[in-house]
N, C-alpha and C positions, 0 to 999 in steps of 0.2 A: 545602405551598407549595413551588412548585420554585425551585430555586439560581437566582439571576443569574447569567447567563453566562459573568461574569465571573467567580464563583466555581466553575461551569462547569469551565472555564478552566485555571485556577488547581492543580485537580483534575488536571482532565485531565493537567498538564503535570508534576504531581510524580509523577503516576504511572506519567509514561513516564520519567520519571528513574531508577526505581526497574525497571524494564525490563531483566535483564542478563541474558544470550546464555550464559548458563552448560547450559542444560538447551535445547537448541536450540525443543523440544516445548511444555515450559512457557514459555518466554519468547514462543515467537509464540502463547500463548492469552492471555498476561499483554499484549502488544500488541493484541491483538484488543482486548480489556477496555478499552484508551486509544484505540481507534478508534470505537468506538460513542460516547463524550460527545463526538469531534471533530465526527462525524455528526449527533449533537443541536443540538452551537453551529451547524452549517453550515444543518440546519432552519430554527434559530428567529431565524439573522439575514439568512435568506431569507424569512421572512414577517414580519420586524420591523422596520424602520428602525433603530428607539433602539437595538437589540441590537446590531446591524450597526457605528452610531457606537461602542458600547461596548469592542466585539472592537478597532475601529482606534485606538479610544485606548488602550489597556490593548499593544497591539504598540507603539505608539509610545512609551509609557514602559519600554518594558522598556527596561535598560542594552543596548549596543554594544559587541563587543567587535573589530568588523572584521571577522568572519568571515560576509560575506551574512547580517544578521540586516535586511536588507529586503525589501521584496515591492514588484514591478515594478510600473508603471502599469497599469494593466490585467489583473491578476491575479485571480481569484477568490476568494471566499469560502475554499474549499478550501486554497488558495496558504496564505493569509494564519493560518489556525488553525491547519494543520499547522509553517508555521513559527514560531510561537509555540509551541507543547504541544510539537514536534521541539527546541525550540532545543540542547539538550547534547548528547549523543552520537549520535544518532539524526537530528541537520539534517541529515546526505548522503542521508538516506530521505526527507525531508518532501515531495520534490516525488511520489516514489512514493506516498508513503499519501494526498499530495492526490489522485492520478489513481486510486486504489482507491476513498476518498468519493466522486467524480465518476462512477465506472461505479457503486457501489452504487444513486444517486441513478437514473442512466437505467434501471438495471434494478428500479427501484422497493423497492430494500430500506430499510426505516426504520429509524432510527439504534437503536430496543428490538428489534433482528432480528438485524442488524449481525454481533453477538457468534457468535451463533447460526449465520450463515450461513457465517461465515469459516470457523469448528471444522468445519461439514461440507466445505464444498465445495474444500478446496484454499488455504485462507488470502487473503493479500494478491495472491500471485499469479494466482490465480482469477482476482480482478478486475482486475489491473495490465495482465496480457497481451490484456482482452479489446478496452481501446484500439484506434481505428484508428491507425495509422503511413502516416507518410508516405511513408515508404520501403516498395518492396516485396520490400527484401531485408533481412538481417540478417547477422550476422559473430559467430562462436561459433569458440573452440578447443576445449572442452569441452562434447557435446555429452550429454544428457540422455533415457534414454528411457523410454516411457512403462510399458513391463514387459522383467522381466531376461531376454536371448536365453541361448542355448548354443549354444556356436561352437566350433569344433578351433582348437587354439594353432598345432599346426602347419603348416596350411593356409592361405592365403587365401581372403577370401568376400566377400560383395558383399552391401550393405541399402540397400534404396531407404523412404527414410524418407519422412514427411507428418509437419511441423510442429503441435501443437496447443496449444491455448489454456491448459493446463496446464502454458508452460514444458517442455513434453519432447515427442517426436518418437514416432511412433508407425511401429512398422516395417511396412512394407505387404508386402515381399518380402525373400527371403534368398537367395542363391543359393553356392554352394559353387565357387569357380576349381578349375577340371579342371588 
């Protein structure tokens, strides 16, 4: 017999309590693990009404402590689970891990895959980056690339980068200042 949602839920959300950033490696597989039953509740109260009421009552009893523990009018399913199962240390990420559930969803990953697909492909951000934006620019101090160059210290040089969807830039060209 499967969990009510709400114990679902309940799971999900002790489990990302228990989530700590000590092991960079381990802790985003241990976050993977709280992301696939987010993706389950986000399934089964998109094919279930009753599940749906359950999730919105079960956020609305949670206690308040002032810190946005609401979700806006018109928020999605997504919104709403992740910030329940985010509520402690990890609410500054809920709106992320809801738009990681929302691209899993279009790119047809199911929440028994989830796990799976994150450990291959690049994690949360795989799916985070693959968003459309609205903007078609972006603003970075620290820029990311996608394999490590070798370059003279004491020279100037020149990299014409291409953005990609893994969070890191992919270098197209290098040129060496004469």
């Amino acid at each position: 017999m499967r969990p009510s949602v709400t114990t679902l839920a309940m799971d999900a959300r002790q489990s990302a309590a228990d989530v700590v950033a000590r092991h960079k490696k381990q802790a985003s597989f241990r976050l993977y693990a709280v992301l696939a039953p987010c993706l389950e509740i986000c399934e089964r109260c998109t094919r279930n009404l009753a599940d749906l009421a359950e999730i919105e009552a079960l956020f609305r009893q949670q206690p308040h402590d002032g810190n946005r523990r609401y979700v806006e009018t018109g928020s999605d399913i997504f919104v709403l689970v992740c910030r329940f199962v985010f509520s402690g240390t990890n609410r500054s990420n809920a709106i992320r891990y809801s738009q990681c559930l929302r691209e899993a969803v279009k790119l047809g990953i199911a929440s028994e895959n989830l796990e799976a697909w994150l450990r291959q492909n690049g994690g949360v951000n795989a799916l985070y980056f693959r968003r459309p934006l609205a903007s078609r620019t972006s603003t970075a101090r620290t820029l990311r690339l996608a394999r490590s160059i070798t370059f003279p210290r004491d020279k100037p040089f020149t990299l014409t980068l291409q953005w990609g969807t893994a969070n890191a830039f992919r270098v197209i060209d290098r040129e060496a200042a004469e």
